[in-house]
C-alpha positions as CSV (number, residue, x, y, z in Angstrom):
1,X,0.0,0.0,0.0
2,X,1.3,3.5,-0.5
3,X,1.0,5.6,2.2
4,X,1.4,8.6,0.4
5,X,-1.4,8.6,-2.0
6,X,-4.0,5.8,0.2
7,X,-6.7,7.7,2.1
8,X,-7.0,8.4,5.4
9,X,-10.1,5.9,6.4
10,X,-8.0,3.1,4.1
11,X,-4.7,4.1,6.1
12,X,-6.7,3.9,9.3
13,X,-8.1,0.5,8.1
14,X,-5.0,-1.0,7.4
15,X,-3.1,-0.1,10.5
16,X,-6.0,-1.7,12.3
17,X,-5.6,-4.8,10.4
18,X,-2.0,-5.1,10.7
19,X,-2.4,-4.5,14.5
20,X,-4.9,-7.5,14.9
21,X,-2.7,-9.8,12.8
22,X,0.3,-8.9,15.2
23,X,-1.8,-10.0,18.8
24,X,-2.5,-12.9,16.9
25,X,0.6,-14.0,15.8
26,X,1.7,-12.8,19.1
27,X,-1.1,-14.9,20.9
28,X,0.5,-18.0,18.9
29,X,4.0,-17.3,19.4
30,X,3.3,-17.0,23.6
31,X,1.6,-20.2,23.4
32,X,4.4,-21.8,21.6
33,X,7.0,-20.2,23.9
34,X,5.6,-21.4,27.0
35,X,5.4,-25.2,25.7
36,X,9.0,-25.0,25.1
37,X,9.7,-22.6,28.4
38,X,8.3,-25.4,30.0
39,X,10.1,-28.4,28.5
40,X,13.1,-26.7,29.3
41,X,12.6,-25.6,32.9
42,X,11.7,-29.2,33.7
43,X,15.4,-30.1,31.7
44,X,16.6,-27.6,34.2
45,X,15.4,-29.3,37.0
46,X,16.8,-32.7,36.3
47,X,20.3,-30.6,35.8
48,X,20.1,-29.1,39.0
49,X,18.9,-31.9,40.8
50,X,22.0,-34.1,39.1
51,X,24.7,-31.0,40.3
52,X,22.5,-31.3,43.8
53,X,23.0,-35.0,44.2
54,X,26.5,-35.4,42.8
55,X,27.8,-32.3,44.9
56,X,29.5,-30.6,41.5
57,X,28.9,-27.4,40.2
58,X,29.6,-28.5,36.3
59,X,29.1,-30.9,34.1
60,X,30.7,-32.0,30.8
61,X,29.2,-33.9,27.8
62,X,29.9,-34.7,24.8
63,X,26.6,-32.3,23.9
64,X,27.9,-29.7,26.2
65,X,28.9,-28.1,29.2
66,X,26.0,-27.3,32.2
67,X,27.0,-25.0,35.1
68,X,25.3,-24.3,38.9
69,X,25.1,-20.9,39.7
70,X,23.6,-19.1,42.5
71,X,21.7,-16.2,41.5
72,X,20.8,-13.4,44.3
73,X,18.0,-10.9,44.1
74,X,17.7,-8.5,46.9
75,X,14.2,-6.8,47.4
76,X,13.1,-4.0,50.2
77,X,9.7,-4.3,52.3
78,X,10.7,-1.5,54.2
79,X,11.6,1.8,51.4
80,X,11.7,4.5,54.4
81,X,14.3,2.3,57.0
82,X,15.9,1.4,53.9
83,X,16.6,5.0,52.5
84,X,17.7,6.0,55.7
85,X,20.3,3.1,55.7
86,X,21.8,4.3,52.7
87,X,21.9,7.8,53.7
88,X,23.4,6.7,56.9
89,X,26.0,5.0,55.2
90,X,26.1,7.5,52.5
91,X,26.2,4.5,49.9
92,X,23.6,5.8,46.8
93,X,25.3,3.1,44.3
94,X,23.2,0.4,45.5
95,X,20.3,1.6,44.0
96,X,19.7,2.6,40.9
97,X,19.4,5.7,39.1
98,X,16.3,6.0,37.1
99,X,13.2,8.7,37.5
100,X,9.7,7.7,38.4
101,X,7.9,9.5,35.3
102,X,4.8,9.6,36.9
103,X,5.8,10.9,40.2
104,X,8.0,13.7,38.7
105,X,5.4,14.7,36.2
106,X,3.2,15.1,38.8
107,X,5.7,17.1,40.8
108,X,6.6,19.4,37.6
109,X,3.2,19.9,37.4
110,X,2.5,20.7,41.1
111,X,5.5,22.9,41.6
112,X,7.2,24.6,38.5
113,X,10.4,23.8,39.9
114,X,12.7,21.9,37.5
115,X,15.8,20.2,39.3
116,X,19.3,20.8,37.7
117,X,20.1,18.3,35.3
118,X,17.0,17.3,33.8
119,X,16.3,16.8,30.4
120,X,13.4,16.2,28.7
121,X,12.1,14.7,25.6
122,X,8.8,14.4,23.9
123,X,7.5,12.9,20.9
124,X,4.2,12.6,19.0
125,X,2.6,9.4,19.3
126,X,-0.8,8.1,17.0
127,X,-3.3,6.2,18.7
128,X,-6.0,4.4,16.8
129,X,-9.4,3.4,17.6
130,X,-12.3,1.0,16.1
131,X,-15.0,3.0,15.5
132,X,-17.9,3.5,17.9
133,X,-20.6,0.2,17.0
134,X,-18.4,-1.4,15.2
């Protein structure tokens, strides 16, 4: 289709198509994944459960080599204690810098007062809708 010359209700049309056709083939490609995610993880299991058993940490075949690692994730149920911790210990690297948009949009908003340092950027999106009945 050219875009340049089509009309706006047969541009609007198409997009809409092509959309549905993506979910689709999306739907069908998330069914398909989590089949396979599945097999695997149970794979995974008897591998660990080998390294568990056997007391090693790797394994060497003639299809490949399969590792044990320990994998950490650190969560806080307690924000306020928390932020005073790293205050106290004056150690801001252990968290991570990235802005809450909503919260400083709401701030901006509230107050006027833009903070040294920020930037902005903003970009024109196009939403499209089925129409009203339809």
């Amino acid at each position: 289709m050219d875009t340049e010359s089509a009309s706006l209700p047969k541009l609007v049309k198409a997009y809409r198509a092509l959309r549905t056709a993506r979910a689709e083939l999306k739907t069908v490609w998330e069914d398909k994944d989590k089949v396979l995610g599945s097999k695997q993880e149970s794979i995974q299991k008897a591998l660990l459960e080998h390294c568990n058993t056997n007391d090693v940490t790797s394994v060497k075949t003639e299809e490949g080599t399969f590792y044990r690692k320990k994998k950490v994730n650190y969560w806080c149920s307690d924000w306020t204690s928390f932020h005073k911790w790293v205050l106290a210990n004056e150690i801001p690297e252990v968290l991570q810098k990235r802005i809450s948009q909503d919260n400083l949009k709401e701030y901006l908003t509230e107050s006027g007062d833009i903070p040294i340092g920020l930037q902005s950027d903003a970009v024109y999106t196009i939403n499209v809708q089925k129409p009203r009945g339809s």
